[in-house]
C-alpha positions in Angstrom: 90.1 121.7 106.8 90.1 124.0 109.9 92.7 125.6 111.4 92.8 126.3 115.0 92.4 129.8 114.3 88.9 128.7 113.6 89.4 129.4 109.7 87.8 126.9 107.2 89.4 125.7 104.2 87.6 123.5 101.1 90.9 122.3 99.9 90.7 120.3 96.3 90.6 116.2 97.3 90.2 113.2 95.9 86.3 113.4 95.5 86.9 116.2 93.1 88.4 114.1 90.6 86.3 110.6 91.4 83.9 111.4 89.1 86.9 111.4 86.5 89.1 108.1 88.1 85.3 106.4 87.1 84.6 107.7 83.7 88.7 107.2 82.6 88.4 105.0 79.6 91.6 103.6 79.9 92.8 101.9 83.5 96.2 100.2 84.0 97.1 98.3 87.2 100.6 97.3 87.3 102.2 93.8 88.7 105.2 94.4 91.2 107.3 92.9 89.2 106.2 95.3 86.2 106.8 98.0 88.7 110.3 97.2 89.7 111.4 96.6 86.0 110.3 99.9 85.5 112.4 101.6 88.4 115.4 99.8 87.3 114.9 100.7 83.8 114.0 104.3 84.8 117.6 104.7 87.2 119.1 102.2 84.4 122.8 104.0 83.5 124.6 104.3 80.1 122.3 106.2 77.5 119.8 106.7 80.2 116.0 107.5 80.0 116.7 111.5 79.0 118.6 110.1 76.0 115.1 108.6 75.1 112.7 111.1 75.6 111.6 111.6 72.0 110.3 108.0 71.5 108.0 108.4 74.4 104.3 109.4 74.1 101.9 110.0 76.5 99.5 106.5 75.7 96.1 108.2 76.0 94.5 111.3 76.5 93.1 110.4 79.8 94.3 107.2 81.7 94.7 106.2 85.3 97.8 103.8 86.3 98.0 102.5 89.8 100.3 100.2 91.7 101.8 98.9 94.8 103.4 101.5 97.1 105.3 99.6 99.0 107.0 97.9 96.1 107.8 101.4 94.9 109.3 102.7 97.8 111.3 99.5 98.5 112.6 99.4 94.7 113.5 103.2 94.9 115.7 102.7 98.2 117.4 99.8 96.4 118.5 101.9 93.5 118.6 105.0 95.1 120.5 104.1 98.7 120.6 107.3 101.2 118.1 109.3 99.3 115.9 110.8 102.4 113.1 112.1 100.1 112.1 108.3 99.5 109.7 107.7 102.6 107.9 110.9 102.4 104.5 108.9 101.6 104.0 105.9 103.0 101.1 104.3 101.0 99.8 101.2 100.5 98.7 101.7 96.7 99.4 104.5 94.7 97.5 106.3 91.2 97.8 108.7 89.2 95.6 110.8 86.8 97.0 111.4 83.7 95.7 114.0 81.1 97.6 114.0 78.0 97.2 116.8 74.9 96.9 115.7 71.4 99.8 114.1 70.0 101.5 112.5 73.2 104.0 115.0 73.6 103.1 117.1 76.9 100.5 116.8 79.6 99.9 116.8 83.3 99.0 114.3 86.2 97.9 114.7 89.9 98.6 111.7 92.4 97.0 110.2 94.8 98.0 107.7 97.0 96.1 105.7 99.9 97.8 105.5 104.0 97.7 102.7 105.2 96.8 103.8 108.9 92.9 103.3 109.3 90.5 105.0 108.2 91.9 104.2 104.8 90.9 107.4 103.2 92.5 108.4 99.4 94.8 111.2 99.5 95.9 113.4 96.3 98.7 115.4 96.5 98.8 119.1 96.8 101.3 119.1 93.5 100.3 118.9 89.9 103.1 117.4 87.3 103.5 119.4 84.1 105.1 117.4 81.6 106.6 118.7 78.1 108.5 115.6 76.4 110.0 118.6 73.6 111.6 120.6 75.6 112.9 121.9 78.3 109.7 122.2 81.3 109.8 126.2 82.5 111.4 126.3 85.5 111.5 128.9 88.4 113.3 128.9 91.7 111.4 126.6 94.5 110.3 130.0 96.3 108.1 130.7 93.6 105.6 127.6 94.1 103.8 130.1 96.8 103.3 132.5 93.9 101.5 129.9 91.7 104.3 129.3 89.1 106.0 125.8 88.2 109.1 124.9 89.6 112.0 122.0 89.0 113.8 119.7 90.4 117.3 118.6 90.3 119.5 116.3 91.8 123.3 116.6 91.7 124.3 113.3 92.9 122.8 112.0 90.0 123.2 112.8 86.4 120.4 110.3 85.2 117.8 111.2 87.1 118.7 115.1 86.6 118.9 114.8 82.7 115.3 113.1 83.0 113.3 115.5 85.1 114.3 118.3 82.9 111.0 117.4 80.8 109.1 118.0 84.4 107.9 120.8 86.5 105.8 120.8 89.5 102.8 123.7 90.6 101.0 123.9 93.8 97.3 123.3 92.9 95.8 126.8 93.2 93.6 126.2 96.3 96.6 124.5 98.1 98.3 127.5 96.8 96.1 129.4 98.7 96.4 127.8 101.5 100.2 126.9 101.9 100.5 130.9 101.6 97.8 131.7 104.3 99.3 129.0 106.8 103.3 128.9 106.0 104.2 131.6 107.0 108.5 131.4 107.9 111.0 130.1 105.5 111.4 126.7 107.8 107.3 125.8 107.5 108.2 126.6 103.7 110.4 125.2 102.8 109.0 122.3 104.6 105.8 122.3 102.5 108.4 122.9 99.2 110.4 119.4 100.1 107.3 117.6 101.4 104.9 118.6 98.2 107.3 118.1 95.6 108.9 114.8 97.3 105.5 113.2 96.9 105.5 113.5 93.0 108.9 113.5 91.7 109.8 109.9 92.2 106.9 109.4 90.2 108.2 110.9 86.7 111.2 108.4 86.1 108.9 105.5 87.0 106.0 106.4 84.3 108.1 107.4 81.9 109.9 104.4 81.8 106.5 102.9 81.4 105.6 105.0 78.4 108.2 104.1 76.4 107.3 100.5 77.2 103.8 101.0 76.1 105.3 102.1 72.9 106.5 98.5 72.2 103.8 96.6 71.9 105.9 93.1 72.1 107.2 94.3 75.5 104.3 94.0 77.7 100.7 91.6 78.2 97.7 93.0 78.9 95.1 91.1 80.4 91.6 92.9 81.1 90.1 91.9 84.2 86.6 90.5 84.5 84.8 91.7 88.1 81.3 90.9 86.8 80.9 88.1 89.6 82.8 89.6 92.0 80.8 93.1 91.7 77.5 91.5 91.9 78.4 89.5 95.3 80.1 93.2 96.5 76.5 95.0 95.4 74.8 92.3 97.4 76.7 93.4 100.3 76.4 96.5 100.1 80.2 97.6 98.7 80.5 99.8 95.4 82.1 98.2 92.5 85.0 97.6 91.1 86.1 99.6 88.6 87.3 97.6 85.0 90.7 97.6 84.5 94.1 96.2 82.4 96.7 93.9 83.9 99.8 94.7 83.1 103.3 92.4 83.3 105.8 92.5 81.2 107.2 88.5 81.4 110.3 89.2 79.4 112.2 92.2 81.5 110.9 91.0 84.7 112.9 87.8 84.9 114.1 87.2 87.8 118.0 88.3 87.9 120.5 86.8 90.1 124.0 84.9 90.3 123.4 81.3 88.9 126.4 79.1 90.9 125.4 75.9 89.5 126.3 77.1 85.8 129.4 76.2 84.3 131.0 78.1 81.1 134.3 77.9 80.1 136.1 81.0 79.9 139.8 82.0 77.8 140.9 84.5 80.3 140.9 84.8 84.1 137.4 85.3 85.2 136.4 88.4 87.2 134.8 87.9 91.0 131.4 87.6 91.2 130.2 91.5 91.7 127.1 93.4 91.0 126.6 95.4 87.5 123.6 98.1 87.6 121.3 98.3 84.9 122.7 100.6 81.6 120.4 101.8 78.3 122.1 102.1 75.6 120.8 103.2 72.2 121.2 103.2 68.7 118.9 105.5 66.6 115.0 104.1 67.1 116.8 100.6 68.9 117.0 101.0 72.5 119.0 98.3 74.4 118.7 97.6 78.2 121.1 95.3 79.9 119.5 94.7 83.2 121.2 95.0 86.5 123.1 91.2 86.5 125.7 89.4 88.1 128.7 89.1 86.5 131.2 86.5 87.1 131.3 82.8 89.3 132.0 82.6 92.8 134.0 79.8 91.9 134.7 79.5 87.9 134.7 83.0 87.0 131.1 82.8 84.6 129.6 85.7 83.2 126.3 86.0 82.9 124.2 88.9 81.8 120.1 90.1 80.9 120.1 92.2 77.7 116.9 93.0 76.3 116.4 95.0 73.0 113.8 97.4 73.2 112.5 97.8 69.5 110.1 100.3 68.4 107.4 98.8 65.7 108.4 99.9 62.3 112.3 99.3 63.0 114.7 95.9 62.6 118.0 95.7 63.5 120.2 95.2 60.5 123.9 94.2 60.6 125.8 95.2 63.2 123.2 96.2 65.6 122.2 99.3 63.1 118.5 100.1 63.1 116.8 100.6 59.6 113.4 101.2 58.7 111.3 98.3 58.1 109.0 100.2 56.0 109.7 100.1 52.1 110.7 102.8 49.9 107.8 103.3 48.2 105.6 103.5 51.7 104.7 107.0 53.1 
């Protein structure tokens, strides 16, 4: 990058980390409707995802996760109405890099999205996500990302979302570091690169951990690897690279389609409510984590509830009476 000062920068890109993208043993591509169960179970209410942080693990040591951008962005607005931050990046797909230490437990990621105005070139973002599922992330004050150090991010307006970022900080890559400090130089152009920098990452936290503790269930979702042997060798043949191999993911059960159903008829003992909108709630019991969905509830006409619950049930557990978890495992096992 030059400025017009006539100064040249080599700022880090996405060719620095294509080599990596390719040689990433494990690839996910998420469906849209994947995606928005995700978001809905990531802004879900009652236990919320912070009151689940210790059954998620980080799924691989290195693995790349991509999706639609669009679908994001439009999801987000839907759950999170008036939020400004929302159509900081405009992208047409989205990915992100994740590098996980042993065990699960922490990690970082860097993001990378690709604009949809022509040429289509990848972007990555100028921010690298820290992640630390076992505690509080360090966190300094949002001047400090021009020093080098990590910084948070909270929002009051809503607890959930607050509660669940408290596992994430957010540091300037070092040569964008650099930069930012060379080129920003009042506290308007900063705290313009603060908002802008961060913005493009945060929204991602909720989302993929939300996925995580999908991945833990193995019931939950379908993978289908994808088989680009024909298609590659026509896209060699004209020249194109590749296609990299990678995992379809859905998740058929929590991506039903939700919505009021008129036509149904239940009877009912008591006066039914108006038909009206309930947001998605977690609620959990011990290793049993249930998600009633964002539903309709109640009949335009005769008052009928009608509701999505699914129970989200790590391997190893079953429900005993009354809804309380106990260990599948018998005494004897270790």
């Amino acid at each position: 990058m030059r400025q017009y000062c006539g100064d040249l920068w080599r700022l880090t890109g996405p060719s620095d980390y294509a080599p990596e993208v390719t040689r990433c043993p494990l690839r996910y591509v998420l469906t849209d409707e994947l995606l928005r169960a995700c978001i809905e179970l990531a802004y879900s209410e009652g236990a919320g995802l912070a009151g689940c942080l210790d059954l998620i693990h980080l799924p691989a040591e290195r693995l790349w996760i991509e999706w639609n951008g669009a679908t994001q962005r439009e999801q987000i607005a839907r759950m999170l109405p008036g939020n400004p931050a929302i159509g900081d990046v405009d992208s047409v797909h989205h990915g992100v890099l994740v590098s996980a230490h042993p065990g699960g437990r922490s990690g970082t990621w860097r993001t990378f999205w690709l604009p949809p105005a022509e040429p289509r070139e990848p972007m990555l973002a100028a921010i690298e996500t820290i992640i630390d599922l076992d505690g509080d992330a360090l966190h300094g004050p949002a001047e400090t990302l021009f020093d080098g150090s990590a910084v948070g991010v909270r929002d009051p307006r809503n607890r959930q979302v607050n509660e669940t970022l408290r596992c994430a900080s957010f540091q300037l890559d070092p040569v964008w570091q650099r930069y930012y400090t060379s080129v920003a130089c009042t506290a308007a152009e900063r705290a313009h690169v603060i908002t802008g920098s961060v913005g493009a990452v945060a929204f991602d936290v909720p989302v993929l951990l939300a996925l995580f503790l999908l991945l833990a269930l193995p019931s939950a979702l379908e993978r289908v690897p994808t088989r680009s042997e024909r298609l590659n060798a026509k896209r060699r043949r004209l020249g194109k690279p590749p296609l990299l191999a990678h995992i379809e993911v859905s998740c058929p059960v929590l991506c039903a389609a939700g919505g009021a159903h008129h036509g149904d008829e239940l009877t009912t003992p008591r006066t039914a409510p108006r038909l009206h909108h309930v947001r998605g709630h977690i609620v959990r019991r011990r290793d049993v984590v249930f998600w009633r969905r964002s539903h309709w509830r109640g009949h335009l006409r005769l008052g009928c509830v009608r509701s999505r619950t699914a129970t989200l049930r790590l391997p190893g557990t079953f429900v005993g009476p009354q809804g309380n978890p106990r260990n599948a495992r018998s005494a004897g096992s270790q």
